[in-house]
Structure formats: structure tokens, C-alpha cells
PALOMAR-958877 format. One record per residue (C-alpha): residue number from 1; x, z, y. Coordinates in steps of 0.25 Angstrom, whole numbers, plus 5000, padded with zeros to 4 digits. Layout:
<pts>
PT num   c1   c3   c2
PT NUM    X    Z    Y
...
</pts>
This chain:
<pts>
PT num   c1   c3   c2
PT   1 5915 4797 4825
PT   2 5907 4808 4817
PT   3 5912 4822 4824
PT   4 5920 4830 4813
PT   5 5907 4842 4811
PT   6 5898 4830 4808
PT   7 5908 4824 4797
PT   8 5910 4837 4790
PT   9 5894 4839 4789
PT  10 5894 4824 4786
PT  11 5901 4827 4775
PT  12 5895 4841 4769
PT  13 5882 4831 4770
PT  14 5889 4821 4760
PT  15 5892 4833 4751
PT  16 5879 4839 4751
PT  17 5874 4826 4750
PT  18 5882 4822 4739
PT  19 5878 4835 4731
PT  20 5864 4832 4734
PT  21 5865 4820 4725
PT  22 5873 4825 4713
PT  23 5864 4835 4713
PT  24 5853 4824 4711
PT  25 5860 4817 4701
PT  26 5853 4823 4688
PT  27 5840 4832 4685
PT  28 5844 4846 4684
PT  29 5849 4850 4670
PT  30 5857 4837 4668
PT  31 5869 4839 4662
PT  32 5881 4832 4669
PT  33 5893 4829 4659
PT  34 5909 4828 4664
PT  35 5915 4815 4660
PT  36 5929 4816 4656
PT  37 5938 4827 4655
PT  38 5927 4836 4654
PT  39 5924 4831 4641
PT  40 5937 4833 4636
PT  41 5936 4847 4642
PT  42 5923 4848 4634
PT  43 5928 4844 4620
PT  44 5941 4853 4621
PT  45 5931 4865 4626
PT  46 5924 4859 4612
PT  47 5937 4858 4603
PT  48 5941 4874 4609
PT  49 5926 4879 4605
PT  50 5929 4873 4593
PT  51 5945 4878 4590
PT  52 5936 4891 4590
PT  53 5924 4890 4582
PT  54 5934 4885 4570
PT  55 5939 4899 4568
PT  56 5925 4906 4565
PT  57 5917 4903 4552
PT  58 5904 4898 4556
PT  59 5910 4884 4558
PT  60 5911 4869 4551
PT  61 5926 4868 4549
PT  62 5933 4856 4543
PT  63 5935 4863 4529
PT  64 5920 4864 4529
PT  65 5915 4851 4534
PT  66 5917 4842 4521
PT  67 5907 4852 4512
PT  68 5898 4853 4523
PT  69 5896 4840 4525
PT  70 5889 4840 4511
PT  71 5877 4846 4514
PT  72 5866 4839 4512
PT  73 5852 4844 4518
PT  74 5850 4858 4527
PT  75 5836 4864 4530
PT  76 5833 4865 4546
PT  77 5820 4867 4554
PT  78 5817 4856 4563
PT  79 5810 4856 4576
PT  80 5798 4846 4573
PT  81 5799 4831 4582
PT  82 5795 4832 4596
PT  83 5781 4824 4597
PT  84 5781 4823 4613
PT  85 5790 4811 4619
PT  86 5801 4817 4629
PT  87 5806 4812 4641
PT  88 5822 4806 4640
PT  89 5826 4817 4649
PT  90 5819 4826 4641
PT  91 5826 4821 4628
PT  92 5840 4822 4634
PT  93 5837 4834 4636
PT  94 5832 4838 4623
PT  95 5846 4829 4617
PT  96 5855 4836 4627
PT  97 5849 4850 4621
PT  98 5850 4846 4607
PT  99 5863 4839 4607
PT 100 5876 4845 4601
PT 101 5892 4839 4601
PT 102 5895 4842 4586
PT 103 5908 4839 4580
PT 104 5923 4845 4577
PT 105 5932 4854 4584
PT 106 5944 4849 4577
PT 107 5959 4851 4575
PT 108 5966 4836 4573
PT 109 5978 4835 4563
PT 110 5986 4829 4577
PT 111 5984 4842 4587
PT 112 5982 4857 4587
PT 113 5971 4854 4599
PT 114 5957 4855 4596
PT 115 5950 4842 4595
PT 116 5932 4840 4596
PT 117 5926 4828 4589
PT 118 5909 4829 4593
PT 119 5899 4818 4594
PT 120 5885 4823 4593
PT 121 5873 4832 4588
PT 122 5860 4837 4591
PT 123 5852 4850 4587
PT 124 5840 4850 4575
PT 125 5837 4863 4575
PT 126 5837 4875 4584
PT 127 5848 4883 4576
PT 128 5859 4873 4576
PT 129 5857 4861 4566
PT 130 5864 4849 4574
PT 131 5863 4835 4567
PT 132 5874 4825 4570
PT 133 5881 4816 4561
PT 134 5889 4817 4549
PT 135 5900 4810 4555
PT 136 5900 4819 4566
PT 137 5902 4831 4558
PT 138 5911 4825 4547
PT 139 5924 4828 4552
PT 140 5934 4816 4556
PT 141 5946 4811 4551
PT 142 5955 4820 4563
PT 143 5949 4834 4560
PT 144 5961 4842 4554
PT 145 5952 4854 4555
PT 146 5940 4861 4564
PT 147 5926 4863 4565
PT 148 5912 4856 4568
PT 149 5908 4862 4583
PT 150 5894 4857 4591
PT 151 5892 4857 4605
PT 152 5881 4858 4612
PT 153 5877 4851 4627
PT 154 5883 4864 4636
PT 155 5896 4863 4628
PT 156 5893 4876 4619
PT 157 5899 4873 4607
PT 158 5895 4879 4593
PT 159 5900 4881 4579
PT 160 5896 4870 4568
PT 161 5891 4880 4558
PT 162 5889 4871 4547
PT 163 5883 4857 4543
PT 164 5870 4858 4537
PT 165 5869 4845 4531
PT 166 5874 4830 4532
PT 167 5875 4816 4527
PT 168 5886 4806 4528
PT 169 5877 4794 4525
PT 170 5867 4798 4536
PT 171 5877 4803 4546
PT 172 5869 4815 4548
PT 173 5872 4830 4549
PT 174 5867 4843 4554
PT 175 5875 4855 4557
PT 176 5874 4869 4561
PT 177 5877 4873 4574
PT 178 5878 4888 4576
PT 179 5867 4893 4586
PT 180 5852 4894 4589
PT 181 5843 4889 4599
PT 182 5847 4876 4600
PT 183 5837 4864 4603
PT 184 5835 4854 4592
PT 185 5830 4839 4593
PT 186 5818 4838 4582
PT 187 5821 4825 4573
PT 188 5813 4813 4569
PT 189 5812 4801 4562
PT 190 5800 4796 4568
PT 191 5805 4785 4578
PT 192 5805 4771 4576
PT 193 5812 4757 4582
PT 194 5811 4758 4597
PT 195 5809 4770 4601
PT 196 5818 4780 4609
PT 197 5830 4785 4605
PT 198 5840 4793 4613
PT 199 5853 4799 4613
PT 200 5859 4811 4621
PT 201 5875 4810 4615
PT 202 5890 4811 4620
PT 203 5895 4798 4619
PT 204 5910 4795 4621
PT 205 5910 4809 4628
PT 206 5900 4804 4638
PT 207 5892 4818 4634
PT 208 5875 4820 4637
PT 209 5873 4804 4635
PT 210 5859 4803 4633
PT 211 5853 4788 4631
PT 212 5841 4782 4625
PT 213 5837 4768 4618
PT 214 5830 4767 4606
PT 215 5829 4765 4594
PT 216 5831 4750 4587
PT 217 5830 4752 4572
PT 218 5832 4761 4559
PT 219 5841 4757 4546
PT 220 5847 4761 4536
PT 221 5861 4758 4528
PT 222 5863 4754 4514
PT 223 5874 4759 4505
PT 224 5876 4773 4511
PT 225 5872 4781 4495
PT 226 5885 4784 4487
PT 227 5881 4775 4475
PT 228 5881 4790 4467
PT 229 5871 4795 4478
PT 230 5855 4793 4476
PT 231 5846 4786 4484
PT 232 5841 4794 4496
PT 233 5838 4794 4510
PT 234 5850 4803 4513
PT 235 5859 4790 4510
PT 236 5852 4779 4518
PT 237 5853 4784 4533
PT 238 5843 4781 4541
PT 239 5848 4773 4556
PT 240 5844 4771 4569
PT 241 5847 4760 4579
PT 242 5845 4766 4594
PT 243 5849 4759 4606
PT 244 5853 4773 4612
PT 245 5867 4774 4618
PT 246 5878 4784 4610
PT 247 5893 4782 4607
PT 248 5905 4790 4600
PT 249 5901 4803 4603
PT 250 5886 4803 4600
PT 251 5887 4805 4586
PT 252 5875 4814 4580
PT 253 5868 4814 4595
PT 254 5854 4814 4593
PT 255 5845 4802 4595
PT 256 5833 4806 4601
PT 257 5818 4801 4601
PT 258 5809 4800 4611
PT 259 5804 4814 4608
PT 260 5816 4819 4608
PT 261 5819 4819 4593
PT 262 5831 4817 4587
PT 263 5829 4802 4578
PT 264 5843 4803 4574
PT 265 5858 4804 4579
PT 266 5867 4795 4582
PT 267 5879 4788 4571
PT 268 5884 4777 4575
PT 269 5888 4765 4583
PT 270 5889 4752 4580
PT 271 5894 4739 4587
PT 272 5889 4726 4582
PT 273 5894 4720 4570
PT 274 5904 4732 4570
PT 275 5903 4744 4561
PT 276 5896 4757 4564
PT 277 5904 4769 4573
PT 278 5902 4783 4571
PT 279 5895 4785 4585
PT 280 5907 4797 4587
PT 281 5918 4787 4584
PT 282 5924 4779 4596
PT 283 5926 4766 4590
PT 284 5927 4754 4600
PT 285 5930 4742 4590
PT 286 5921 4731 4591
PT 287 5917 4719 4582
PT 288 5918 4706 4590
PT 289 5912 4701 4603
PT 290 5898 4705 4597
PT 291 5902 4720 4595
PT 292 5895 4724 4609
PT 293 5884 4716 4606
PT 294 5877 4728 4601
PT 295 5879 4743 4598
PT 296 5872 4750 4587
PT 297 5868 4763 4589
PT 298 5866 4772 4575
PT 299 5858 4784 4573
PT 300 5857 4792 4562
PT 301 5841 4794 4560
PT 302 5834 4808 4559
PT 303 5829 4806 4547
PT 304 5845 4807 4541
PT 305 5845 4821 4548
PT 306 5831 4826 4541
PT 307 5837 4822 4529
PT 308 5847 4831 4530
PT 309 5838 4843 4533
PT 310 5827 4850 4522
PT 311 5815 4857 4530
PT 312 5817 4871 4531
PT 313 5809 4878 4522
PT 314 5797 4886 4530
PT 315 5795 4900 4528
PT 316 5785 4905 4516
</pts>
């Protein structure tokens, strides 16, 4: 029989112990996400912020969101592609940095309570150009009134200012998120069929999921030019195949090279032989005992985000 002294301090030895391998569990700096009821707590903290930006000015309300969505083409500076290859850890960082939660603070036509709707953005330049998807922005079909709101990965959340310019056929969009000094992902279209591609997203609320795979091939779809419309690059939208993991959720998250560039963003999800998902839709049908044979996984390419954006004209 242990005597009763050497128990307790056989227990205080557990404990310590015990802390001793949390505290081991991750490198320093790594963010640890509460699963749960904590990310309730985090989208009704979200849906409040939001409540209260919709009374200033310098917000993208409902009323405004249909003309806005118009714009065609917006002037940014970009920071030039990264030329040196990074590290996964190092790109997860530099995703993680760059990422945004963008999407409505919204009142509902069943409810006086505040309701968020968000999948994902990331930052293009250092004063608050964030490039998602149209079909995150464009408002759904259970927004009674509110305003576009961005999160960033401490929670901070920050008034949508305006849209700078999107493309329905594309799925592509960049906003203005009020602030300076954020960190931007540099863009490229200089990647090709089997290289690198990851993703750092919040699928099904499963926030900070950061996977890698790479990339299978480029297409394009037919048809997507109204017939009164002329031929031009902005109605054929370029695709990506990537065999990185993302799922409702991860909607305008970036997809990232090897040098930690953004390639593209991501769209959609598709099962096989079933039709495409938005990739911030929870839809579970299937198509058959084949359905699971394969998950498609659709990005929106880079090159649809340039073409929303004229270079900035440089100083005489």
C-alpha cells in the first residue's frame, strides 16, 4: 500500500506530467480551435459585430448589393509572385495570415435574431482588397436585410466597404475590407498538372483546415456567354481540378502554390455523375452507388481574378 504523502505527490507527478505533454503537442504559435459550442459563440459574436456596423455608412447593405455586383474591373497594386519555394509550415502560415471569413450579418424574414452566413476569403493587397466568390457575396434567398462583414483569423471583424468588381460567370469577386496593413497572397497563373496545391479553409465549421494535394488538370465550360454578350475571356472561366481537401465552408479560400501564391480559390464540389455544389452549400444527396467513387474538387483559377483587376497606373 502506497503511504497517503506518496499518492498525493504520485498524483501532482501525473499532472505535471500531464501538462508537460499538452504543452508538447504543437510548435509554439499554433493556433488551437474550440470545436463546438465555441463556434456558435463565435458566429453569434460575428452576427452582433455585425447588428452594429449596419447602422454606420461605410458598409455594403442589402439595398446596395445588386448595383454593386455590376462592376466589372477595379485598379489594385499587386505584390509580385514569390520566386522562392516555402515550406508547408511556412505556407500555412502565410494562408492563415492572409485568410478572411467574408459573408452576411443578416436579419431572416422568420426571426428578429441576427443570423451570419461566411465561407471564405484571402487578402490581395496590403489595404484590404479580399478576393472570394461571387456566390459568396451575392446574397441568399433568406437575407431579409443586413450587411457584407469579414473576419479575420483572431476574430476581429471588419466592415465590407464595398465591392470592387465581380463576375457571376467566373465566380469571382474582390471587396474592400476597411483597414491597412494587412498581408496579401501575391497571385499566379504560372502552375501546371501536378504540382502543389494547398488550402487553409473552415470547412463544415472545422476552422484553420489546412490540407495539400495537387493539382490534376485545367478546363473550361462551354455556354456560360449570354447569346447577346461578345466573345471574351471574361465568359469562359478558367477551372482547376485539385486533390486538396475543402467542403461547405471553404468557399473563396485561397489555393495556394508551392511558393505560396494564390493559383486560384475555391467553388465547388462535385460528386460523381452528380451536379456541381457551391463549396458553401451543405448538400448530401448522392447519385447512385458510384457517387462516393470520386469527389471533384473546383477552383476558380487566378487568371479570372486578374481579369478582374487593370494595373494601377504608375506615377508620372
Amino acid at each position: 500500500m502506497v503511504p497517503a504523502p506518496s499518492l498525493r505527490l504520485l498524483w501532482i507527478l501525473c499532472a505535471v506530467l500531464a501538462e508537460c505533454l499538452q504543452a508538447a503537442a504543437q510548435a509554439p504559435n499554433v493556433p488551437i480551435y474550440k470545436q463546438g459550442r465555441r463556434e456558435a459563440q463565435y458566429e453569434a459574436e460575428m452576427g452582433n459585430a455585425g447588428k452594429d456596423l449596419f447602422s454606420s455608412s461605410n458598409v455594403v447593405k442589402f439595398s446596395g448589393i445588386t448595383e454593386q455586383l455590376k462592376r466589372t474591373s477595379c485598379q489594385l497594386e499587386l505584390p509580385r509572385p514569390n520566386t522562392a519555394m516555402m515550406s508547408s509550415r511556412e505556407i500555412c502560415v502565410a494562408a492563415r495570415r492572409s485568410h478572411f471569413r467574408v459573408g452576411w450579418a443578416y436579419l431572416c424574414d422568420k426571426c428578429d435574431d441576427w443570423h451570419v452566413n461566411v465561407a471564405g476569403g484571402y487578402c490581395i493587397s496590403s489595404n484590404g482588397a479580399v478576393a472570394t466568390c461571387y456566390h459568396v457575396v451575392k446574397p441568399g434567398r433568406e437575407v431579409k436585410d443586413g450587411c457584407l462583414v469579414a473576419a479575420d483569423e483572431n476574430g476581429k471583424v471588419f466592415p465590407v466597404t464595398e465591392v470592387l468588381a465581380a463576375n457571376r460567370y467566373s465566380d469571382a469577386c474582390i471587396v474592400r475590407v476597411a483597414g491597412d496593413g494587412f498581408t496579401p497572397l501575391p497571385l499566379t497563373t504560372n502552375v501546371y498538372p501536378g504540382d502543389l496545391a494547398y488550402c487553409y479553409s473552415d470547412p463544415l465549421d472545422h476552422r484553420g483546415y489546412f490540407s495539400h494535394g495537387i493539382i490534376n488538370r485545367f478546363y473550361q465550360f462551354p455556354g456560360r456567354r449570354p447569346i447577346s454578350a461578345p466573345a471574351s475571356a471574361a465568359f469562359a472561366p478558367m477551372r482547376l481540378n485539385v486533390s486538396t481537401d475543402w467542403a461547405p465552408g471553404s468557399s473563396g479560400s485561397a489555393v495556394l502554390d508551392a511558393y505560396g501564391n494564390a493559383i486560384g480559390h475555391v467553388s465547388t464540389i462535385a460528386l460523381s455523375g452528380e451536379e456541381e455544389t457551391a463549396a458553401d452549400q451543405n448538400d448530401s444527396t448522392t447519385a447512385g452507388p458510384f457517387a462516393m467513387m470520386i469527389v471533384f474538387h473546383e477552383a476558380v483559377s487566378a487568371r479570372d481574378v486578374l481579369l478582374l483587376i487593370q494595373p494601377k497606373a504608375s506615377s508620372p
